[in-house]
MOPAC internal coordinates of N, CA, C and O (Angstrom, degrees):
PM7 1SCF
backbone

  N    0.0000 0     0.00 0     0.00 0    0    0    0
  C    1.4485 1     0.00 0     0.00 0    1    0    0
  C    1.5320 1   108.85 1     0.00 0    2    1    0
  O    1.2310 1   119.28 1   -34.82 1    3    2    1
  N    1.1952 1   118.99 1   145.18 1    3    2    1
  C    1.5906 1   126.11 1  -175.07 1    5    3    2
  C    1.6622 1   105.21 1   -87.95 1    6    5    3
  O    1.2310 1   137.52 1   -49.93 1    7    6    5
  N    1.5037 1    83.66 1   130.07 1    7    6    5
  C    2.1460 1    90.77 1   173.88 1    9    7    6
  C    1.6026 1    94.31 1   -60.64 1   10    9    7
  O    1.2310 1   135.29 1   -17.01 1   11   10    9
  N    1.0227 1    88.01 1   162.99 1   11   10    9
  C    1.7148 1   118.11 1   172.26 1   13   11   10
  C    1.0586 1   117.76 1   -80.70 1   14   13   11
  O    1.2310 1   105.75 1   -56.18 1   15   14   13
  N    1.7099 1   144.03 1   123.82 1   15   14   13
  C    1.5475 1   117.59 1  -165.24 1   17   15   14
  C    1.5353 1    93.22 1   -84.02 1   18   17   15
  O    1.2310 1   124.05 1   -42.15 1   19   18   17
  N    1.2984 1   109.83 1   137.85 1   19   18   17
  C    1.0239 1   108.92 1   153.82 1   21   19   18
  C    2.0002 1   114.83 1  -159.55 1   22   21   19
  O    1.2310 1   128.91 1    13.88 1   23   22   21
  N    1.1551 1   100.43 1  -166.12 1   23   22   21
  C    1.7866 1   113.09 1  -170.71 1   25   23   22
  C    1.2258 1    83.65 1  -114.35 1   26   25   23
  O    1.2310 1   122.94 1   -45.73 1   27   26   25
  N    1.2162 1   111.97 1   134.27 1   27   26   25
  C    1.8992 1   136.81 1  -133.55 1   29   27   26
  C    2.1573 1    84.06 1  -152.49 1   30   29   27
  O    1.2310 1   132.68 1    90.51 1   31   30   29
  N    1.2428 1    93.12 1   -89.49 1   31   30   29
  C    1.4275 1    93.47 1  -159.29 1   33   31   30
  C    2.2428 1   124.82 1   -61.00 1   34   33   31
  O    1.2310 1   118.48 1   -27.48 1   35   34   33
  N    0.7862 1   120.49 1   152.52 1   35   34   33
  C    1.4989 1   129.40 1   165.20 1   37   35   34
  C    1.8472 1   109.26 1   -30.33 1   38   37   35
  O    1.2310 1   137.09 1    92.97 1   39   38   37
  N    1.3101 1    84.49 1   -87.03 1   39   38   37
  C    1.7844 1   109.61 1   172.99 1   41   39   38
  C    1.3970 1    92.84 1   -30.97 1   42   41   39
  O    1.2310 1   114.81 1    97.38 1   43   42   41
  N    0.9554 1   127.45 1   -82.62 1   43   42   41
  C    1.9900 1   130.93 1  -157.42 1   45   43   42
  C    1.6323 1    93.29 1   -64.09 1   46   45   43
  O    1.2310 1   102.29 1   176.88 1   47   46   45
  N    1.5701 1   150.02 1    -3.12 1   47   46   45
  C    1.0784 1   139.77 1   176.84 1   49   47   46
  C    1.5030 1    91.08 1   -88.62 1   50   49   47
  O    1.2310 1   122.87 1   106.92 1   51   50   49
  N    1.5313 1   112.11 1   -73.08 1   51   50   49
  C    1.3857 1   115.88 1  -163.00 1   53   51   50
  C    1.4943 1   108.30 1   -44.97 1   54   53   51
  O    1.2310 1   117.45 1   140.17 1   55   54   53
  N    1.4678 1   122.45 1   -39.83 1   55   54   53
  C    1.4483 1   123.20 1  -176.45 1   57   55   54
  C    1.5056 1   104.59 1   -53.94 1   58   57   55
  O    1.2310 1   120.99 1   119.77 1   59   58   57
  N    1.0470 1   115.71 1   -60.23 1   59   58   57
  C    1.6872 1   125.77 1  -161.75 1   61   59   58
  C    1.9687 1    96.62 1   -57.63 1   62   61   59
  O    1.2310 1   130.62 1   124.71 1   63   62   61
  N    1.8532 1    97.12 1   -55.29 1   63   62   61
  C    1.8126 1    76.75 1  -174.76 1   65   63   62
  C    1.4454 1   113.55 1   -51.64 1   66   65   63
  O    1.2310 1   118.73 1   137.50 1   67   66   65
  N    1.1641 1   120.03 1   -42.50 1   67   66   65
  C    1.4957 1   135.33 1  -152.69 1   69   67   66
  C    2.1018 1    95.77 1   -59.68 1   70   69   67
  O    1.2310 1   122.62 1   131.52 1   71   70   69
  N    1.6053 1   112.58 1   -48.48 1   71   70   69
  C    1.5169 1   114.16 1  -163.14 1   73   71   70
  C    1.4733 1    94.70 1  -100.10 1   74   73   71
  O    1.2310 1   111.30 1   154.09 1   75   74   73
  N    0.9848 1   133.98 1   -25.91 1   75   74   73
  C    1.1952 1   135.64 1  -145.06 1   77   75   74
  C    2.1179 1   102.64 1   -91.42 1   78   77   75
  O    1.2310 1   124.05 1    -9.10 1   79   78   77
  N    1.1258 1   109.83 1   170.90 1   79   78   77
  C    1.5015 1   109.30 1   174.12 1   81   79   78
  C    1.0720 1   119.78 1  -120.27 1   82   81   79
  O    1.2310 1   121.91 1   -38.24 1   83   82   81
  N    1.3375 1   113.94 1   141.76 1   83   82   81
  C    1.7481 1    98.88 1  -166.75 1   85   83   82
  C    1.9352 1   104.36 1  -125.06 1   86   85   83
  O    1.2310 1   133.71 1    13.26 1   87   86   85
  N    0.8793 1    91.10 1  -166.74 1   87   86   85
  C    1.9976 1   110.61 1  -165.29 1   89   87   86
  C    1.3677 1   122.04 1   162.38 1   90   89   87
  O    1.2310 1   125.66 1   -69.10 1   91   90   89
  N    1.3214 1   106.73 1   110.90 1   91   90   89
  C    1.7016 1   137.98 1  -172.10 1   93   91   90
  C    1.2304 1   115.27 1  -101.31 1   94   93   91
  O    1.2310 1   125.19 1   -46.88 1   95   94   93
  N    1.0051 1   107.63 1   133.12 1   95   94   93
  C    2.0782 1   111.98 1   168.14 1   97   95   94
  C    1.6286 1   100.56 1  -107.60 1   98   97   95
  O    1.2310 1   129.39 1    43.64 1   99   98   97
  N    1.1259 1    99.50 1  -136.36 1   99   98   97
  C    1.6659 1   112.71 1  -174.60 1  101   99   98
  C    1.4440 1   118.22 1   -99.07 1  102  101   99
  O    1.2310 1   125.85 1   165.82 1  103  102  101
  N    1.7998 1   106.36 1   -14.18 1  103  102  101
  C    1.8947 1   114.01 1   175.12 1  105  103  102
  C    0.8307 1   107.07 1  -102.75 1  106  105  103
  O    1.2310 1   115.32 1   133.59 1  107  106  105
  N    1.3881 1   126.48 1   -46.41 1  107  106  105
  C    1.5229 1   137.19 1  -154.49 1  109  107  106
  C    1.6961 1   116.57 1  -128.67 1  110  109  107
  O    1.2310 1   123.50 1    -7.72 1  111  110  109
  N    1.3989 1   110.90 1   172.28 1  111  110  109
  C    1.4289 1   110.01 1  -174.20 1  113  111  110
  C    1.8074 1    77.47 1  -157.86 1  114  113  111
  O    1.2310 1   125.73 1   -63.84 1  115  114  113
  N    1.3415 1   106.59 1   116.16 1  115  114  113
  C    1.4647 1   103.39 1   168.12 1  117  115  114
  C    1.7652 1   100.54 1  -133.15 1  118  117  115
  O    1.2310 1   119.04 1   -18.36 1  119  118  117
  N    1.3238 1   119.44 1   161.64 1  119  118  117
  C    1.3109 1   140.50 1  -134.95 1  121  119  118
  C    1.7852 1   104.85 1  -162.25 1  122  121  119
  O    1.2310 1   127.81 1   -76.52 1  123  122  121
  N    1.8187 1   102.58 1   103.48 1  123  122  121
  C    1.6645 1   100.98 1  -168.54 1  125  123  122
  C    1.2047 1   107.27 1  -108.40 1  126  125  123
  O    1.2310 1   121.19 1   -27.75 1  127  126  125
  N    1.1189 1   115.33 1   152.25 1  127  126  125
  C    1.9348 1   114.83 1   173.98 1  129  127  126
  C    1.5922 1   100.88 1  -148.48 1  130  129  127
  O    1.2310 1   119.52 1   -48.40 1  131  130  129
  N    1.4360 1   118.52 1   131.60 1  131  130  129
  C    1.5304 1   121.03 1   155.53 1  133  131  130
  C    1.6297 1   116.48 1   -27.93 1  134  133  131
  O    1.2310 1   116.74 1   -33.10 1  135  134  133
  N    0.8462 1   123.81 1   146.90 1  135  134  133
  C    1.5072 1   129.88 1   161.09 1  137  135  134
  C    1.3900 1   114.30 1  -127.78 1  138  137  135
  O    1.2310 1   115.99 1   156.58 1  139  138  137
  N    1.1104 1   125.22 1   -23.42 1  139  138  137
  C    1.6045 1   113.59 1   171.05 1  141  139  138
  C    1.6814 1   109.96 1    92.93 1  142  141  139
  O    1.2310 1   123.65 1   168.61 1  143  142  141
  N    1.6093 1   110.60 1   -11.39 1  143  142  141
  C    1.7070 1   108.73 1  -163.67 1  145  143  142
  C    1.7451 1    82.57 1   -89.13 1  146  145  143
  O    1.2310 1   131.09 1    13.33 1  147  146  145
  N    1.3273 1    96.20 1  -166.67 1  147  146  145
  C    1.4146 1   114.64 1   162.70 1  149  147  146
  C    1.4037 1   130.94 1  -113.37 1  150  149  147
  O    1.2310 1   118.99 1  -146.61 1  151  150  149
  N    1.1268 1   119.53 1    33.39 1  151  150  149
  C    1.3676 1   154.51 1  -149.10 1  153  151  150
  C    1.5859 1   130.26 1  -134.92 1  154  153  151
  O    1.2310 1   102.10 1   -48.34 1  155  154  153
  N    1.0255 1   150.33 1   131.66 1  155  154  153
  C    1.5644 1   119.86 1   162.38 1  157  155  154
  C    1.8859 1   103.44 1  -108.21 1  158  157  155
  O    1.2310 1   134.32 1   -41.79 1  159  158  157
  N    1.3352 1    89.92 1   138.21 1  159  158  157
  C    1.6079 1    97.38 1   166.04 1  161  159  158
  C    1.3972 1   126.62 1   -87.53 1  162  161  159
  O    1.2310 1   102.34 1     9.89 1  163  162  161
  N    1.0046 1   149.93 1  -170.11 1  163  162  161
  C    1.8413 1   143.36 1   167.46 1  165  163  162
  C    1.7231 1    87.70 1  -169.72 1  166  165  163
  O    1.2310 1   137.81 1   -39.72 1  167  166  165
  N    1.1764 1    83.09 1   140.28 1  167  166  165
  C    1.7635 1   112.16 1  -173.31 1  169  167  166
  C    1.7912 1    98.31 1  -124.86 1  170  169  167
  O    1.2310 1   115.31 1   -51.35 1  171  170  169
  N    1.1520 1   126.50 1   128.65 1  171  170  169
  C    1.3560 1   131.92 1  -164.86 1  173  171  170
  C    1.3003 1   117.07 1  -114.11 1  174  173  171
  O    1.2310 1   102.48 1  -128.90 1  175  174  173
  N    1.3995 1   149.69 1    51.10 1  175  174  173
  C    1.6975 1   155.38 1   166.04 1  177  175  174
  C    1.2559 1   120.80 1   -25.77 1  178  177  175
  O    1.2310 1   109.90 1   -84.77 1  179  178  177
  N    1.2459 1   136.55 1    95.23 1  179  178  177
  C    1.8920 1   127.26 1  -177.79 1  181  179  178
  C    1.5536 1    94.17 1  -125.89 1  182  181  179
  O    1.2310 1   112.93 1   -78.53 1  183  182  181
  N    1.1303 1   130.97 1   101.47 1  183  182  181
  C    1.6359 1   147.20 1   152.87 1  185  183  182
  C    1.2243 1    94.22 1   -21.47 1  186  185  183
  O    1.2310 1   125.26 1   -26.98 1  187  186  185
  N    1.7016 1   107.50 1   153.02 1  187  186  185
  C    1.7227 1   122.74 1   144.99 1  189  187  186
  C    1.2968 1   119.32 1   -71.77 1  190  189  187
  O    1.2310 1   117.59 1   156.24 1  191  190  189
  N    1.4674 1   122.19 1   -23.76 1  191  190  189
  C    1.3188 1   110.33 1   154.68 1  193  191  190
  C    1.4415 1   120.89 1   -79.71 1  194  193  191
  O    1.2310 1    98.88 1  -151.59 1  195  194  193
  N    1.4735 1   155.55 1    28.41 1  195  194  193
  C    1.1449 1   121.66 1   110.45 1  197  195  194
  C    1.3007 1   153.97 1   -79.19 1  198  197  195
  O    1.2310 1   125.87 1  -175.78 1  199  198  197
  N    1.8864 1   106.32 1     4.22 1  199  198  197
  C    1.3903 1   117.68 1   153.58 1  201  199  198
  C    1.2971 1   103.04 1   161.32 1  202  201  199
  O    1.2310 1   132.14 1    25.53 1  203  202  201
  N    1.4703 1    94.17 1  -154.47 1  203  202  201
  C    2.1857 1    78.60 1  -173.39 1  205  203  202
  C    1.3699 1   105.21 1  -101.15 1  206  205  203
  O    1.2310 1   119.88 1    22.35 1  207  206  205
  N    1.3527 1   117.83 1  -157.65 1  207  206  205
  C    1.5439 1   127.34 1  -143.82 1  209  207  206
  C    1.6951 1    91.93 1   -88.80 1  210  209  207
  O    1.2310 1   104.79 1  -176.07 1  211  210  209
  N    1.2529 1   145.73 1     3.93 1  211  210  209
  C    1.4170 1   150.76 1   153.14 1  213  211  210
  C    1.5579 1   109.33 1   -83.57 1  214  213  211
  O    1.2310 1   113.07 1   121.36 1  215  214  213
  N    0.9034 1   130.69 1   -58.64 1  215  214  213
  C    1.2493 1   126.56 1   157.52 1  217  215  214
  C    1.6917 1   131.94 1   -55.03 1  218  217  215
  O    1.2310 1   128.25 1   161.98 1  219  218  217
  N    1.1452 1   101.71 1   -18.02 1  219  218  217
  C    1.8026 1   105.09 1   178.13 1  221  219  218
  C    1.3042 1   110.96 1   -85.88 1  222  221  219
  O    1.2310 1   125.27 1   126.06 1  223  222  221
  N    1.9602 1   107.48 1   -53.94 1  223  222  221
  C    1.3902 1   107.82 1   151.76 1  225  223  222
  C    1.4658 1   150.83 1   -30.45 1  226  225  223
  O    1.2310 1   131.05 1   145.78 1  227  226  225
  N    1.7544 1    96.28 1   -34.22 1  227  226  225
  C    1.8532 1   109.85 1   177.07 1  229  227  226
  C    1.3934 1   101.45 1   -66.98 1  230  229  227
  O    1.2310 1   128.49 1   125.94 1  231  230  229
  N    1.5123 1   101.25 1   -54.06 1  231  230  229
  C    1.6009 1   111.54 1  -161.97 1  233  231  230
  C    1.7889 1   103.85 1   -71.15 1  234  233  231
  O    1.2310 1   114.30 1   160.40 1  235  234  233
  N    1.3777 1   128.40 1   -19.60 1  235  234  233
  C    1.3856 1   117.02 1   176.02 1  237  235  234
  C    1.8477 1   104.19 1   -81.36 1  238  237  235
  O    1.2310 1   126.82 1   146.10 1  239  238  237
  N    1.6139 1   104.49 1   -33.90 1  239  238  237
  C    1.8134 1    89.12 1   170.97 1  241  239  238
  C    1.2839 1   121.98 1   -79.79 1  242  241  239
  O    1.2310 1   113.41 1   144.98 1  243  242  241
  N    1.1418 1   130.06 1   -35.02 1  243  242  241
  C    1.5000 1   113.15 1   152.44 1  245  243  242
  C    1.2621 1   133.52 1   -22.20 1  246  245  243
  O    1.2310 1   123.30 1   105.40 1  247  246  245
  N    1.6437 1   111.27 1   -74.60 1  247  246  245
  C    1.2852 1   125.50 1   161.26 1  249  247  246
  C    1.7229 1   125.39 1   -40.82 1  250  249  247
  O    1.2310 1   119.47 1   136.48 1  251  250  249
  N    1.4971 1   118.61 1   -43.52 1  251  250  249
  C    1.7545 1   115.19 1   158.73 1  253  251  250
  C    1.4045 1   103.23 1   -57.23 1  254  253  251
  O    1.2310 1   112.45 1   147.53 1  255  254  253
  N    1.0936 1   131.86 1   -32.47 1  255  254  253
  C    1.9336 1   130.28 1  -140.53 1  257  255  254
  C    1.9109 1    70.21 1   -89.97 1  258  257  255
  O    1.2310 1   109.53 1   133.92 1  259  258  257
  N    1.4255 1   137.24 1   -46.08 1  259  258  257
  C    1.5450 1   114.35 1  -141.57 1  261  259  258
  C    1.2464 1    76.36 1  -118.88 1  262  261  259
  O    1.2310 1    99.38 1  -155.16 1  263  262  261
  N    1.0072 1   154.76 1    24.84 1  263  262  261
  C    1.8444 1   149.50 1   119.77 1  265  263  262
  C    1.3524 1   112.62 1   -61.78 1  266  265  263
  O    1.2310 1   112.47 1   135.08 1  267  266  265
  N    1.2071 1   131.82 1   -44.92 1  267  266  265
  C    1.6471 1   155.94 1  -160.88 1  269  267  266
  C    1.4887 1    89.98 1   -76.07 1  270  269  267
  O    1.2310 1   117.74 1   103.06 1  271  270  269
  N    1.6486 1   121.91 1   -76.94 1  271  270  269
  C    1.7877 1   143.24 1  -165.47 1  273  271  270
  C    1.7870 1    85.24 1   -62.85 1  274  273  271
  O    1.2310 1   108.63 1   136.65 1  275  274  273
  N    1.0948 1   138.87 1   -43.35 1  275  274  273
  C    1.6758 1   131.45 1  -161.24 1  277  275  274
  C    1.1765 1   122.03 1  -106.00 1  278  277  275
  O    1.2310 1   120.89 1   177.44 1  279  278  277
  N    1.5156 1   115.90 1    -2.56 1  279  278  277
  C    1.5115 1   116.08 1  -175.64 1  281  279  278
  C    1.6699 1   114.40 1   -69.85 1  282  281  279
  O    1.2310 1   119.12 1   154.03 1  283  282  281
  N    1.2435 1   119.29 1   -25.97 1  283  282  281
  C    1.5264 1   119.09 1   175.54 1  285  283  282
  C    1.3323 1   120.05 1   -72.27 1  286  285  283
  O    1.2310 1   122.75 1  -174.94 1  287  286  285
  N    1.7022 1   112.34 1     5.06 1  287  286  285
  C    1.2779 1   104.08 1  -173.29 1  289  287  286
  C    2.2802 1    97.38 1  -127.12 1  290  289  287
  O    1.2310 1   129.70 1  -162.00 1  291  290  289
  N    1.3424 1    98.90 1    18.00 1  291  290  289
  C    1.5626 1    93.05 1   166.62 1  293  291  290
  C    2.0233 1   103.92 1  -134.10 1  294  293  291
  O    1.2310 1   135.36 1   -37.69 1  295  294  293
  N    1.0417 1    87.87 1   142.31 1  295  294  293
  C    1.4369 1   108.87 1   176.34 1  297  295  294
  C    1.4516 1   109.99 1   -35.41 1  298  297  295
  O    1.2310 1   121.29 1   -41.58 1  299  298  297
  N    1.5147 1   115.13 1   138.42 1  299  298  297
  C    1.3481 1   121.15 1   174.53 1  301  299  298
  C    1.6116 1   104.71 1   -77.19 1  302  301  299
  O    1.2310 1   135.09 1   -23.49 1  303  302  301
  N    1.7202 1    88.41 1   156.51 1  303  302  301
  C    1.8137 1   110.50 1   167.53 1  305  303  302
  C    1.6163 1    88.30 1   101.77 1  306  305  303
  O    1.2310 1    98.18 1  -103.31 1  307  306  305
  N    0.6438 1   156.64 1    76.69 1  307  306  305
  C    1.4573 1   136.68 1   176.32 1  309  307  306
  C    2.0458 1   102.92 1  -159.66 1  310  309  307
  O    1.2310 1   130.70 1   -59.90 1  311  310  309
  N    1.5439 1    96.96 1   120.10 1  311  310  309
  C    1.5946 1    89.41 1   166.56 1  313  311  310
  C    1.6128 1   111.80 1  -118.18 1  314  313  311
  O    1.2310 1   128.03 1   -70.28 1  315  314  313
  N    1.7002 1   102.15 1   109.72 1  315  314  313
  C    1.6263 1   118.76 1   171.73 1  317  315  314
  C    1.1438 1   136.02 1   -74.37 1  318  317  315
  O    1.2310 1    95.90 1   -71.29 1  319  318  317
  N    1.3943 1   160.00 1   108.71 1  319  318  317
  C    1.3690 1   165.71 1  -173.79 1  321  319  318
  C    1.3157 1    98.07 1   -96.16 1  322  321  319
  O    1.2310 1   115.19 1   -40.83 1  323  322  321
  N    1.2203 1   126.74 1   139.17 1  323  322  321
  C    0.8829 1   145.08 1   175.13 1  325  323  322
  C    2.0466 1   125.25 1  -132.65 1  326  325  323
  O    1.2310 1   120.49 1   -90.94 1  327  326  325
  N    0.7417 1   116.66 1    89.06 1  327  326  325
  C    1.6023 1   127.23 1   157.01 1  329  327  326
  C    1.2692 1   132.21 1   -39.51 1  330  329  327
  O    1.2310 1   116.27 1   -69.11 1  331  330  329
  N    1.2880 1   124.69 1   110.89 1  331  330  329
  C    1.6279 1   115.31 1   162.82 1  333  331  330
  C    1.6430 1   104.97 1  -109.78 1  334  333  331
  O    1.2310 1   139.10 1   -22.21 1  335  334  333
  N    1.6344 1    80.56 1   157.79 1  335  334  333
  C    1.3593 1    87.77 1  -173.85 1  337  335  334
  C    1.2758 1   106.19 1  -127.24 1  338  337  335
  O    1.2310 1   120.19 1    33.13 1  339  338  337
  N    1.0981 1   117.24 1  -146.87 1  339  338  337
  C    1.5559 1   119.22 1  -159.03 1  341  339  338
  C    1.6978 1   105.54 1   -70.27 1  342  341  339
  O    1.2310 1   134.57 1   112.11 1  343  342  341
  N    1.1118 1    89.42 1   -67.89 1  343  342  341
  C    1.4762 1   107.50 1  -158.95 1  345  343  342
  C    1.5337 1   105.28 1   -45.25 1  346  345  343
  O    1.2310 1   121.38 1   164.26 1  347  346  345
  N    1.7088 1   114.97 1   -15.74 1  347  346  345
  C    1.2428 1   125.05 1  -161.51 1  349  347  346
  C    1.9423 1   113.27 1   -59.20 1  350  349  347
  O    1.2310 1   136.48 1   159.86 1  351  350  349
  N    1.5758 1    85.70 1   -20.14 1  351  350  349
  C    1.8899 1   102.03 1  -145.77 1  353  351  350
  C    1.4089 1    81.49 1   -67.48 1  354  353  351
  O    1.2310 1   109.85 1   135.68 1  355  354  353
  N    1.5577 1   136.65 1   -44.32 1  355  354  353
  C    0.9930 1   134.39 1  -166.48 1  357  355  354
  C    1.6240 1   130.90 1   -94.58 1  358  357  355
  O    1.2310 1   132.45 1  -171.16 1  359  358  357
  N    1.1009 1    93.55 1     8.84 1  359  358  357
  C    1.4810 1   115.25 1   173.63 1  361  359  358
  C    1.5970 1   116.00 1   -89.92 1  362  361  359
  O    1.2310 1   118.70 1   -26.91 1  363  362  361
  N    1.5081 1   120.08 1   153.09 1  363  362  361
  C    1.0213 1   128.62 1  -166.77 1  365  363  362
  C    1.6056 1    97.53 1  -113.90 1  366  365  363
  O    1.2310 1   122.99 1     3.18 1  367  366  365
  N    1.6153 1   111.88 1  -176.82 1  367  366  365
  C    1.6655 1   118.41 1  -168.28 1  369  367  366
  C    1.2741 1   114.59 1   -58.82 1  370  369  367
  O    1.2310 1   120.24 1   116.83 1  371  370  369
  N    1.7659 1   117.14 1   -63.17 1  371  370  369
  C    0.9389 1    99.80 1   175.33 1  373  371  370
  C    1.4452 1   145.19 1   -79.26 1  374  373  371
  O    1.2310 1   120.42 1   177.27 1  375  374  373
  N    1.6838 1   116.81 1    -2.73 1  375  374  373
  C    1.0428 1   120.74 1   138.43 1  377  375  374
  C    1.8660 1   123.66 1     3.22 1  378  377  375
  O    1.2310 1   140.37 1    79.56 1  379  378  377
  N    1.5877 1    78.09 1  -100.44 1  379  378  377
  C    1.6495 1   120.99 1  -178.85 1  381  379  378
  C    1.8174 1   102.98 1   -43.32 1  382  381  379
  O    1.2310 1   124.21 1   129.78 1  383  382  381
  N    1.2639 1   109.52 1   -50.22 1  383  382  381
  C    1.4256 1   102.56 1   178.44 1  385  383  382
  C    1.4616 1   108.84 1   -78.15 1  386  385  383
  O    1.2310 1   114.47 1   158.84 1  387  386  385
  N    1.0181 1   128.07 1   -21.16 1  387  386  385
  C    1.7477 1   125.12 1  -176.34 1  389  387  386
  C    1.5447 1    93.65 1   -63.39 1  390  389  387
  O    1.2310 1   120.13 1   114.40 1  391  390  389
  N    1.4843 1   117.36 1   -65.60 1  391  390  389
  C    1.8509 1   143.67 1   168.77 1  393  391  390
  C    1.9438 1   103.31 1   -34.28 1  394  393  391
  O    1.2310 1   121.68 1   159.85 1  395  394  393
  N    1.4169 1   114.39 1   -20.15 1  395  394  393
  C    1.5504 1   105.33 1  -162.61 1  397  395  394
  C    1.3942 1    99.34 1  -105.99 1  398  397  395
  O    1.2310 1   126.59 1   158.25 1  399  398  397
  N    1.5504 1   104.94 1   -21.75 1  399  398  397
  C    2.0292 1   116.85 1  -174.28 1  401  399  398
  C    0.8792 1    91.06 1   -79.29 1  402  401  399
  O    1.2310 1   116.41 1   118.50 1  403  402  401
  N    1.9207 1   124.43 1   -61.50 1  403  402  401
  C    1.7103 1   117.43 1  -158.94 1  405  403  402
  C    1.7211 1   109.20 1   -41.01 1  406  405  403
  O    1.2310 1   118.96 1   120.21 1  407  406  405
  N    1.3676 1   119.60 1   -59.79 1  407  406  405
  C    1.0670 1   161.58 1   173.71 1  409  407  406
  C    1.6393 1   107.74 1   -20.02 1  410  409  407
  O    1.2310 1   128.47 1   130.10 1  411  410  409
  N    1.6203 1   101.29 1   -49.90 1  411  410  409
  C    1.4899 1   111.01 1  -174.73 1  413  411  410
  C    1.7248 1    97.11 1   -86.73 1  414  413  411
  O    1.2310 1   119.66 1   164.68 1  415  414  413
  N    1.2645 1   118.26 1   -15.32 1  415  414  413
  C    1.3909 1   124.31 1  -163.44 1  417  415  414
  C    1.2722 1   115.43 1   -90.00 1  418  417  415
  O    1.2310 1   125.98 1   172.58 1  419  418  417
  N    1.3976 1   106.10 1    -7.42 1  419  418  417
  C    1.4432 1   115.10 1  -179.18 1  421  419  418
  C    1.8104 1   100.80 1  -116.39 1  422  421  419
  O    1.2310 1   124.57 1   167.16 1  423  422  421
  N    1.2057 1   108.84 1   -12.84 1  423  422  421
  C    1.5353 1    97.82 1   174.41 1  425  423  422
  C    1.5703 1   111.06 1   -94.25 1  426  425  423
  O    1.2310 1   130.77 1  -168.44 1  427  426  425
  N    1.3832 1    96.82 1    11.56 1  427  426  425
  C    1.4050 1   101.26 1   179.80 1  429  427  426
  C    1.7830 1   131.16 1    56.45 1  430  429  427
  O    1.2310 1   128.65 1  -144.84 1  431  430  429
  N    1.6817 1   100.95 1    35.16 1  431  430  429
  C    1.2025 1   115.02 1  -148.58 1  433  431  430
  C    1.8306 1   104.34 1  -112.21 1  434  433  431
  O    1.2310 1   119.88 1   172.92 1  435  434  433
  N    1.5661 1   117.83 1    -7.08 1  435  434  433
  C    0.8068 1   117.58 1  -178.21 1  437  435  434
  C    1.5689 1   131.24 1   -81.97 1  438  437  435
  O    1.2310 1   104.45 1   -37.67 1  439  438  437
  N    1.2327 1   146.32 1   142.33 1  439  438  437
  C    1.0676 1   149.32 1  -146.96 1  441  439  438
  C    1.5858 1    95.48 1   -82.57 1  442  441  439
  O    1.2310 1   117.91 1   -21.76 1  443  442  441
  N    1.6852 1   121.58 1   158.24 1  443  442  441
  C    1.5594 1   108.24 1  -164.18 1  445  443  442
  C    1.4100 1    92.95 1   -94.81 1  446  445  443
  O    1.2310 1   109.32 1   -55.87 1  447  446  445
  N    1.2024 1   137.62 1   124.13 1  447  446  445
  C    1.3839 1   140.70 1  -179.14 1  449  447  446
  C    1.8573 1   116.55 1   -58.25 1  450  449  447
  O    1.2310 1   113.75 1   -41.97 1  451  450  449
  N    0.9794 1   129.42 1   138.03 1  451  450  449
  C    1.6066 1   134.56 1  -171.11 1  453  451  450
  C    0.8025 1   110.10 1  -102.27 1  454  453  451
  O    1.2310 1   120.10 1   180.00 1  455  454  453

């Protein structure tokens, strides 16, 4: 079975917030940086304040499931972090994916549609 790409280590988080640019709505707070691969990674953040470890979990598979369903439609090389926030716990799928497009739409990251 194939790993999941993703941003795994500390170091490669702090780097990305630190170079990277970010832009938040009301679910999410995501944060982009070049990577140079040919690939995109997504790194997934859910606080203890938005609930406990059943709830952080829902909201991080959601968030892989609409990284996974949307990755063919943003530009390669790119490693994304992504944030939930509060309001997230109570939000449903498409919510979160409406909150994950805007998001890519302002980082200017989306592929130009044909």
């Amino acid at each position: 079975m194939k790993r999941f790409p993703s941003v795994r280590k500390n170091s490669e988080f702090q780097k990305i917030y630190k170079s990277g640019t970010s832009y938040a709505n009301r679910l999410l707070v995501m944060y982009v940086a070049e990577s140079g691969e040919d690939r995109n990674r997504i790194g997934i953040s859910v606080s203890k304040k938005v609930g406990n470890s059943v709830v952080r979990h829902h909201i991080t598979r959601l968030i892989r499931e609409i990284f996974r369903l949307n990755d063919h439609r943003l530009k390669t090389g790119l490693n994304i972090i992504v944030v939930a926030r509060v309001a997230a716990k109570t939000s449903e799928y498409k919510d979160l994916e409406g909150a994950y497009m805007h998001l890519c739409g302002l980082h200017h990251i989306l592929r130009e549609s044909k």
